[in-house]
C-alpha positions in Angstrom: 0.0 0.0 0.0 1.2 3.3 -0.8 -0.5 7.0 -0.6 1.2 7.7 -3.4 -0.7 9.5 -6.1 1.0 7.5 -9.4 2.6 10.1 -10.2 7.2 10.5 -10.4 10.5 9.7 -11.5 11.4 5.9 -10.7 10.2 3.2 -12.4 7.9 1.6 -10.0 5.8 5.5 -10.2 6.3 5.3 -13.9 4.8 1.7 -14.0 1.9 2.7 -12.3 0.9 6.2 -13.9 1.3 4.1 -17.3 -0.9 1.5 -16.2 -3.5 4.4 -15.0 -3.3 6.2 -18.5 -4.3 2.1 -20.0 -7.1 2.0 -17.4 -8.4 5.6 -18.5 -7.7 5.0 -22.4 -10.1 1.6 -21.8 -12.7 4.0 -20.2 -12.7 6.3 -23.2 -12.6 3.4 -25.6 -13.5 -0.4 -24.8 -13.5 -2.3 -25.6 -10.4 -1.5 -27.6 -7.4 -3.7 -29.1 -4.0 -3.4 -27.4 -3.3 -1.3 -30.5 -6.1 1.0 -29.9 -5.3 1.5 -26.9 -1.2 2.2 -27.5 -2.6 5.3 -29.4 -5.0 6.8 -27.3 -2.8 6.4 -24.0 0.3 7.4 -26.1 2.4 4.5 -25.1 4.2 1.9 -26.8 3.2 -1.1 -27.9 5.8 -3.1 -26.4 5.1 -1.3 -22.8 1.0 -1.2 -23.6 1.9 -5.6 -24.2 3.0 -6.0 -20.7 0.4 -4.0 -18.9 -2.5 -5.7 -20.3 -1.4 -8.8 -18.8 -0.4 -7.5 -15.7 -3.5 -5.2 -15.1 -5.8 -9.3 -16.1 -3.8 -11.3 -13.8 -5.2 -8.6 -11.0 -8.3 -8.6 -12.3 -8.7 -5.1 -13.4 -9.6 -5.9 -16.8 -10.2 -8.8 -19.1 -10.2 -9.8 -22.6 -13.9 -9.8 -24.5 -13.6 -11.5 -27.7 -12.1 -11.0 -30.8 -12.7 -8.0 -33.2 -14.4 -9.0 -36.8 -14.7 -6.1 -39.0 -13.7 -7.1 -42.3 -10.0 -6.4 -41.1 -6.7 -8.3 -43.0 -4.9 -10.9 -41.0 -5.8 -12.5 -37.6 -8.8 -10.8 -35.6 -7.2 -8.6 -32.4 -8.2 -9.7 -29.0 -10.1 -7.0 -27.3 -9.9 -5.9 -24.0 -12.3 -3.8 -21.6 -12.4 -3.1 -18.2 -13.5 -6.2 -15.2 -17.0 -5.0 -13.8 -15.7 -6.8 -10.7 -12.2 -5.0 -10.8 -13.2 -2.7 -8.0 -16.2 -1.9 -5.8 -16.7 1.7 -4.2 -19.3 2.7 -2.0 -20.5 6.4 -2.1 -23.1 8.5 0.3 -24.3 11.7 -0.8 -25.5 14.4 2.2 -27.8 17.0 1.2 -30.0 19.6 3.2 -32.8 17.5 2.2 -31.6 13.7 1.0 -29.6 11.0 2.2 -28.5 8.9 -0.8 -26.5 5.3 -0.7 -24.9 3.7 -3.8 -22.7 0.5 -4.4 -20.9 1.1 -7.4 -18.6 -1.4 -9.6 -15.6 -1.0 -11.8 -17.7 -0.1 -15.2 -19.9 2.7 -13.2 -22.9 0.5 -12.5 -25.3 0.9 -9.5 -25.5 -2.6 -7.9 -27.6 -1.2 -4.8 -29.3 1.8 -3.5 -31.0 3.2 -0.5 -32.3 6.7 -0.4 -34.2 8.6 2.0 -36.0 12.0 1.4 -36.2 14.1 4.3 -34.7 17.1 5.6 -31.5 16.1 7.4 -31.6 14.4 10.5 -29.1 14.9 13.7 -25.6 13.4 12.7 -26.4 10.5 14.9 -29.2 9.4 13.7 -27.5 9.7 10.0 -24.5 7.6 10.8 -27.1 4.7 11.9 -28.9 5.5 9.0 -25.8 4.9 6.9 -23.9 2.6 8.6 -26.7 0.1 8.5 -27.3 1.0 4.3 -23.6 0.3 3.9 -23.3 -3.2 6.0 -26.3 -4.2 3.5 -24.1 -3.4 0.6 -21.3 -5.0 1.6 -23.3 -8.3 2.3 -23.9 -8.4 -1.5 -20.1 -8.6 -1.7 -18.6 -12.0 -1.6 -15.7 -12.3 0.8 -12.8 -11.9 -2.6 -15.2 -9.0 -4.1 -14.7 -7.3 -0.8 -11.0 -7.3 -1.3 -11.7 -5.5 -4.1 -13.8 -2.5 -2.3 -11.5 0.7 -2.7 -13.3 2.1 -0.2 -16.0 4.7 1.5 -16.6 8.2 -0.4 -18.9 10.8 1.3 -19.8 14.0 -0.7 -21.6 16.5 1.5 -21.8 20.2 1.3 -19.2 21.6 3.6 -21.0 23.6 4.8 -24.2 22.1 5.5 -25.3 25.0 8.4 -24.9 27.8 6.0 -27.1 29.8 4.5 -30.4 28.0 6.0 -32.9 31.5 5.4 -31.9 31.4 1.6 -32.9 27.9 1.3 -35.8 27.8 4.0 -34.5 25.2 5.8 -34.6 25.3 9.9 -31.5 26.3 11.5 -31.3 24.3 15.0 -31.9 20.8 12.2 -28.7 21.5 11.1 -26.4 23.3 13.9 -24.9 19.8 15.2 -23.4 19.3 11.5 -21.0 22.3 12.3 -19.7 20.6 14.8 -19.3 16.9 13.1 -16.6 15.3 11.3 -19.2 13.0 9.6 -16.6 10.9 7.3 -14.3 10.7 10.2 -17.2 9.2 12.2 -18.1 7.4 9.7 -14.9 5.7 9.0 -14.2 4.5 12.7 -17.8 3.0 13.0 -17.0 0.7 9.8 -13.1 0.5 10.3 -13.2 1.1 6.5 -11.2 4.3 4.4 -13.6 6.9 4.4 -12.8 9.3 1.6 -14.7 13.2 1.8 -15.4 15.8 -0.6 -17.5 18.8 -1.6 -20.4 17.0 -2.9 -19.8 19.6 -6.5 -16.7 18.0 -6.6 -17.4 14.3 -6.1 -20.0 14.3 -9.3 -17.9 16.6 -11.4 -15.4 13.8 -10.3 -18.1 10.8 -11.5 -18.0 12.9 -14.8 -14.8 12.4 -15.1 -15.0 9.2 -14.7 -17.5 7.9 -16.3 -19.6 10.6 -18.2 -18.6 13.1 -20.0 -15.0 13.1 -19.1 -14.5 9.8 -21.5 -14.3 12.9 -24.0 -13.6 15.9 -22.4 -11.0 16.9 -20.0 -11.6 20.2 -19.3 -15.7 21.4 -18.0 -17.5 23.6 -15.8 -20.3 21.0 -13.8 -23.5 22.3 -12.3 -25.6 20.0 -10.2 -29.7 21.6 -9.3 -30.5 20.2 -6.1 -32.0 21.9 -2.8 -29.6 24.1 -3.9 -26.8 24.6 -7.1 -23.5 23.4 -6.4 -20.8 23.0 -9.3 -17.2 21.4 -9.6 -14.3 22.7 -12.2 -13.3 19.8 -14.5 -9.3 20.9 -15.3 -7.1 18.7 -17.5 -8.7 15.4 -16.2 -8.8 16.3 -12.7 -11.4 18.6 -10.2 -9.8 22.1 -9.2 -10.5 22.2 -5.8 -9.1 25.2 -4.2 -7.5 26.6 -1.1 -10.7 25.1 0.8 -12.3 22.8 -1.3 -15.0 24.8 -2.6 -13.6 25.9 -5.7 -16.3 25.9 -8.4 -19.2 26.8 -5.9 -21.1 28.7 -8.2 -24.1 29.0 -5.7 -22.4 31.8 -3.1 -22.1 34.1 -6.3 -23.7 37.2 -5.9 -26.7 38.3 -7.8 -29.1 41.0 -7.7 -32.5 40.1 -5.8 -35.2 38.0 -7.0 -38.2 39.8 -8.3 -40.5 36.7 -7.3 -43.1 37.7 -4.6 -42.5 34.5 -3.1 -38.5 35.8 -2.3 -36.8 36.5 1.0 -35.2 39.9 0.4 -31.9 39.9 0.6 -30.0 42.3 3.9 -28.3 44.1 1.3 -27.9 44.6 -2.3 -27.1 42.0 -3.4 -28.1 38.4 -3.1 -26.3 35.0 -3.6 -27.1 32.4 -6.7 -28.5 29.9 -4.4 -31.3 31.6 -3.4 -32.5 32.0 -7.0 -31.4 29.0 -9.0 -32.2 25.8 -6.6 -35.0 23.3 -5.9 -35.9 24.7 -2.8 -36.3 28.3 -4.5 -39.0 26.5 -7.1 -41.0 24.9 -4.0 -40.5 28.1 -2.2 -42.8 29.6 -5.4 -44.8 26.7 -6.1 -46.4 26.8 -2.3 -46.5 30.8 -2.4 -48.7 29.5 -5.3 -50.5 27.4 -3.9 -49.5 24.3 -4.9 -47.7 21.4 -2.3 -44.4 19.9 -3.4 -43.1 18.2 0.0 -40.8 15.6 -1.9 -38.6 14.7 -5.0 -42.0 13.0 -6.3 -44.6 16.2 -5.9 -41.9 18.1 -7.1 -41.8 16.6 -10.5 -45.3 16.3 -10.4 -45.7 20.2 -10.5 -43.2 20.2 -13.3 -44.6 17.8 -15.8 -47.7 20.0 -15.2 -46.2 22.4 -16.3 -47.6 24.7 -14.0 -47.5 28.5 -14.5 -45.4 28.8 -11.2 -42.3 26.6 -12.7 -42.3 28.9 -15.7 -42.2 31.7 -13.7 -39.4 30.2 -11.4 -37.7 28.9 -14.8 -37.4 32.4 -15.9 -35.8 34.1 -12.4 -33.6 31.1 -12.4 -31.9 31.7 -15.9 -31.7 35.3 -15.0 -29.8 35.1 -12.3 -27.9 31.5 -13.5 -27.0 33.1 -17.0 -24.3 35.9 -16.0 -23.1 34.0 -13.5 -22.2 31.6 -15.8 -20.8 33.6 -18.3 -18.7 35.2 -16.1 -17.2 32.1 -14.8 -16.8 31.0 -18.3 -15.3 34.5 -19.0 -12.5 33.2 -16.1 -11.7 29.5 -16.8 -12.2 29.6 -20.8 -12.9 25.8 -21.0 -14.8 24.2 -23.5 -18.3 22.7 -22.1 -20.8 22.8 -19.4 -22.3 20.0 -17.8 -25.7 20.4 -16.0 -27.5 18.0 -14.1 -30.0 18.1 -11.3 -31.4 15.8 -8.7 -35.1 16.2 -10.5 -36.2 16.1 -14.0 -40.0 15.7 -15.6 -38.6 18.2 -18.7 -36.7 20.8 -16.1 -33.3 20.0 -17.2 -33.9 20.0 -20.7 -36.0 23.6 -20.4 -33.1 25.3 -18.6 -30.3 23.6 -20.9 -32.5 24.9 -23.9 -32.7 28.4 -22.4 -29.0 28.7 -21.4 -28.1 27.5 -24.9 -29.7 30.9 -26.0 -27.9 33.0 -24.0 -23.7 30.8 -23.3 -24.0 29.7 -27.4 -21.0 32.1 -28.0 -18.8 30.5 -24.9 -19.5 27.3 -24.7 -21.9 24.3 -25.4 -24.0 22.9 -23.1 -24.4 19.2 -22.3 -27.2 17.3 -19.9 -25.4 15.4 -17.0 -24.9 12.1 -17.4 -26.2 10.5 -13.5 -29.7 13.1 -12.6 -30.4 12.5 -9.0 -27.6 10.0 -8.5 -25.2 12.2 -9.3 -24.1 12.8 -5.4 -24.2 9.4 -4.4 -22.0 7.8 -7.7 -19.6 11.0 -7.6 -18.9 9.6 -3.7 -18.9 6.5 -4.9 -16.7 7.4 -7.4 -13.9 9.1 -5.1 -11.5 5.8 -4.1 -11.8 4.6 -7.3 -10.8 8.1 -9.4 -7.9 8.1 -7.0 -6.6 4.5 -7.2 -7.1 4.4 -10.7 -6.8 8.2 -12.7 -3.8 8.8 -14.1 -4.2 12.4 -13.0 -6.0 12.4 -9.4 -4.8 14.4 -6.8 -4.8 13.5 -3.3 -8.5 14.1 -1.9 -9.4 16.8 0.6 -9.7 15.0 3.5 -9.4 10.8 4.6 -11.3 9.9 7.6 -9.5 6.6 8.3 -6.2 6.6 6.8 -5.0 7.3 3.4 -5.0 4.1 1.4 -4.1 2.8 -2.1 -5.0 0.1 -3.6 -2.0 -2.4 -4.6 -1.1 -3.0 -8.1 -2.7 -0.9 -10.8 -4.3 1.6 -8.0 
């Protein structure tokens, strides 16, 4: 084991960060030929040779058949990566949800729990989670636990800030300023508990396995109680002094001119308050109509409902010159925009941003909607045992860990 990131000078490092660049070329590609893949990680085919049969003899990937396209010569083998390579486990803290995913090598959800609620005491969400993951793990045999990379948690950081914007109760949440929940976590389970800014952990599960297989480089944007985003730079999340880099939501922007508003103390208000779930159900009761969950919620929308129009508008007018501006900054190529609710929401704001960010970049709908969280935790150990570019993540509860081999 190593805490190494893959990355140096001596061979051993050098072995390794090639046989990440494989691993990410076979994400991008498979299943691919040991040729195809020599030119899309850039490497030899001599060196590419000796990887592949390393990275099957540890069961990260295997071969799938042979290709028949008409080609000269005897069919290549090709290769893709082991669904059973690795396991992570990911749980995704909101204001309002409580998400649980197992995940396996290919990006697949093998199980789920979710719970829709507004957040309960830290105690009571450990047991809550501790109990969803000892499930998981029981659908594990005893060598596919071997396998399990570990634990990621993707929570706001600050899960106690800026309650009157979103309408949520203060005393709910003032234990969570005062609780190292992954650190918790990881000593309740004696498993390596992996935490992030929960914009972070799905940009990161975009990198992984969405849009990142061709694109390096993105601004991502999740809707949920309320907007968080992640910076997608040259394969790996920009993260900042704090953590936060990429919070889009604390951006200021003048007041809403919705009746159903807080007004802000001063001039100016933040992004958040305008351009978030709990904004829209904030109008939709002013207007009389009840959207108490995820399912109400998309109710309203696929009604289509005068209020969400309304909403839709305030949202984009507040969301657009944000955006722009940040695109102004980080000059990158594509936005990514996902939310943790759909019923034709997503596609309505992605159509009217499109009007507005055509002439600095192209917009693109997320690839994991309200799993988003939960995958991009889920997606933590394994982006950084197995990307050739992952830095070290903000914060381990157990102890750092890599796994042997490949990761």
């Amino acid at each position: 084991m190593t805490s190494q990131s893959g990355r140096g000078s001596n061979s051993a490092n050098v072995r390794r960060y090639n046989e990440r660049l494989l691993l990410q070329a076979l994400r991008r590609t498979e299943p691919a030929s040991k040729t195809d893949i020599a030119r899309h990680a850039n490497l030899t085919s001599t060196a590419v040779g000796g990887i592949v049969e390393s990275l099957v003899e540890a069961g990260l990937i295997e071969y799938s058949g042979r290709r028949l396209d008409g080609q000269r010569g005897q069919p290549a083998s090709l290769i893709r990566l082991d669904p059973r390579g690795a396991f992570g486990i990911g749980v995704w803290l909101d204001c309002t949800s409580i998400e649980t995913v197992l995940v396996n090598f290919a990006g697949d959800v093998l199980a789920r729990s979710a719970l829709d609620a507004v957040l309960p005491h830290p105690s009571d969400v450990l047991e809550i989670v501790r109990r969803d993951i000892e499930s998981m793990l029981g659908l594990l045999s005893a060598a596919e636990r071997e396998r399990l990379t570990g634990v990621g948690i993707a929570q706001p950081f600050n899960l106690g800030s800026w309650l009157r914007e979103l309408g949520l109760p203060a005393d709910t949440f003032r234990a969570w300023e005062q609780t190292d929940f992954a650190d918790e976590l990881g000593r309740a389970l004696s498993l390596h508990v992996f935490s992030e800014n929960d914009g972070n952990a799905a940009a990161t599960a975009e990198l992984f396995y969405g849009h990142g297989r061709r694109c390096d480089d993105f601004i991502y944007l999740f809707l949920g109680s309320a907007i968080g985003g992640g910076i997608a730079i040259d394969g790996d999340c920009l993260r900042g002094a704090s953590g936060n880099a990429g919070d889009i939501g604390v951006i200021p922007v003048p007041p809403s001119r919705l009746p159903s508003a807080p007004q802000p103390n001063g001039q100016w208000d933040i992004l958040l308050s305008r351009a978030s779930l709990n904004a829209l159900v904030r109008h939709l009761s002013y207007s009389g109509a009840a959207a108490d969950n995820r399912v109400d919620l998309q109710a309203c929308i696929e009604r289509r409902l005068p209020a969400v129009d309304e909403w839709i508008d305030d949202c984009i007018e507040a969301l657009a010159p944000a955006l722009r501006a940040t695109l102004c900054v980080l000059d990158v190529p594509m936005v990514v925009i996902d939310s943790d609710i759909d019923g034709g929401l997503l596609d309505a704001l992605v159509e009217r941003l499109a009007a507005t960010l055509a002439a600095n970049a192209p917009e693109a709908r997320g690839t994991f909607g309200p799993d988003a969280g939960a995958i991009g935790a889920a997606t933590l150990p394994m982006f950084f045992n197995f990307s050739p570019r992952a830095g070290s993540p903000r914060r381990v509860g157990v102890k750092t860990q890599e796994v042997n081999h490949a990761a």
